[in-house]
N, C-alpha and C positions, 0 to 999 in steps of 0.2 A: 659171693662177690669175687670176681678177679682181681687176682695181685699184676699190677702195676710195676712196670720194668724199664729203666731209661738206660737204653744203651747207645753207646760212647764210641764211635772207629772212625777214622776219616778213610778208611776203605771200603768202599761203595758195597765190593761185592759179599765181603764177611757182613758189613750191616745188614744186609736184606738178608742174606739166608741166615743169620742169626737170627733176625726179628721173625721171619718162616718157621722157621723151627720152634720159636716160643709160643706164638701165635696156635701153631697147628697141638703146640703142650699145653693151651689154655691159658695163656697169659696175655694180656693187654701190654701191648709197645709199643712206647715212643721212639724214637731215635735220634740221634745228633752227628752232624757229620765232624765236630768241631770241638776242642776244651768250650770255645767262647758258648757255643752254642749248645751244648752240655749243662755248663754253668745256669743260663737263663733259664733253661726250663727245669731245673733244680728251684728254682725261687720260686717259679709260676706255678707250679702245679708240687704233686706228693706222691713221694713212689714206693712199693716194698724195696725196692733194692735197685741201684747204681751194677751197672758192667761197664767200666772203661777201658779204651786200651792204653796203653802207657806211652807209646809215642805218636804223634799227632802231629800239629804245628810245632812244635818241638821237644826237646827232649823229655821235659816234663811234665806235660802236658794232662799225663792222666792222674800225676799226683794232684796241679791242681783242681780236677775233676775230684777227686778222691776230697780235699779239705773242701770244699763247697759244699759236697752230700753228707763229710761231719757236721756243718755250722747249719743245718738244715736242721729244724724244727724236731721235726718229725722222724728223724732217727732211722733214713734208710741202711739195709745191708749195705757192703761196697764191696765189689768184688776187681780186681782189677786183668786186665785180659792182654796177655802176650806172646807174640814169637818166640821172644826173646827174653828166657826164663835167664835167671841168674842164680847160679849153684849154692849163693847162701841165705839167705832168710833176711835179709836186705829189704822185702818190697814189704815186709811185716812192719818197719818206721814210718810208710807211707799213709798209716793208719789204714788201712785197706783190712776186709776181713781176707781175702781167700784169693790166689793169685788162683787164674784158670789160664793155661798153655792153650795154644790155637798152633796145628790143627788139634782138634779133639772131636771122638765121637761122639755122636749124637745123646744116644745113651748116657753115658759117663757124664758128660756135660749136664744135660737133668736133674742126674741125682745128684753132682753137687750142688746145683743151683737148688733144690730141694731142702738138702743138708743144709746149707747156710740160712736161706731162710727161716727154718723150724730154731734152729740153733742162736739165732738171730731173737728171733722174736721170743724166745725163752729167757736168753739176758735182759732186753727192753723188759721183759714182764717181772723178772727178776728184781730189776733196779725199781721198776713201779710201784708192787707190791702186788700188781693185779694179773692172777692168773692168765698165762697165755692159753690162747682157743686153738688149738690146732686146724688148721686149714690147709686142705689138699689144691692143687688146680687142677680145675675143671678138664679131664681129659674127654677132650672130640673123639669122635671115631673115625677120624683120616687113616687112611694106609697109610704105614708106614714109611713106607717107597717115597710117600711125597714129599719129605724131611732129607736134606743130603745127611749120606752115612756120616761125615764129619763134617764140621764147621770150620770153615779159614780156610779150604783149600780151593775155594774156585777164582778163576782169574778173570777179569774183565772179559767178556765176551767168548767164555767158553762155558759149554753147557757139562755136567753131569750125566 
């Protein structure tokens, strides 16, 4: 079964080739252009893991993304996604697992989205009592090529 991913940027172009890149790594994705829009499909549906970016319609926008995929049932990851890293350990109150910096390669990207998940779903099973299953995603056999080398670095209507 594929793991299910709802990611969060009100930047057209990092959403698509993010969602690209997951997609072609065997992952099912949604997307949101919006907190607002983010939030809704947090209640409708169920995901292994939230990627938000942190600023959006305004400044905090991916925290509230971030407390909505807390108050969520089902106990997605949350990872939260930035330009704009901050040198101290500040976006860890946000309840967020795992800040990811954009750009980032492609590679790098994976294996933390990887990392969190296992690592994720080892506390849920923890706290449960019921052993966690490990589960890999389904790698396609796309070239690689057809994945941009990193994520966040393309601009409106420029190609790779």
């Amino acid at each position: 079964m594929k793991r299910r991913i709802l990611l969060v940027d009100d930047e057209v172009a990092v959403l698509l080739t993010l969602k690209a890149v997951l997609e072609i790594s065997g992952f099912d994705v949604d997307t949101a252009a919006s907190a607002r829009e983010g939030k809704a499909k947090l209640r409708k549906f169920e995901y292994s893991m939230v990627i938000t970016d942190m600023r959006m319609e305004s400044e905090d926008a991916g925290v509230d993304v971030v407390k909505a995929a807390r108050a969520a049932a089902y106990q997605p990851a949350v990872a939260l996604l930035t330009a704009f890293p901050t040198d101290d350990e500040g976006w860890q109150y946000t309840g967020a697992d795992k800040m990811l910096v954009k750009p980032m390669q492609t590679r790098i990207l994976l294996q933390q989205i990887e990392k969190l998940l296992e690592t994720h779903e080892a506390k849920k099973a923890k706290a449960t009592g019921i052993p966690a299953v490990p589960v890999k995603a389904v790698r396609k056999s796309a070239p690689k090529k057809a994945a941009s080398k990193r994520v966040g670095t393309a601009k409106p209507g420029t190609r790779k």
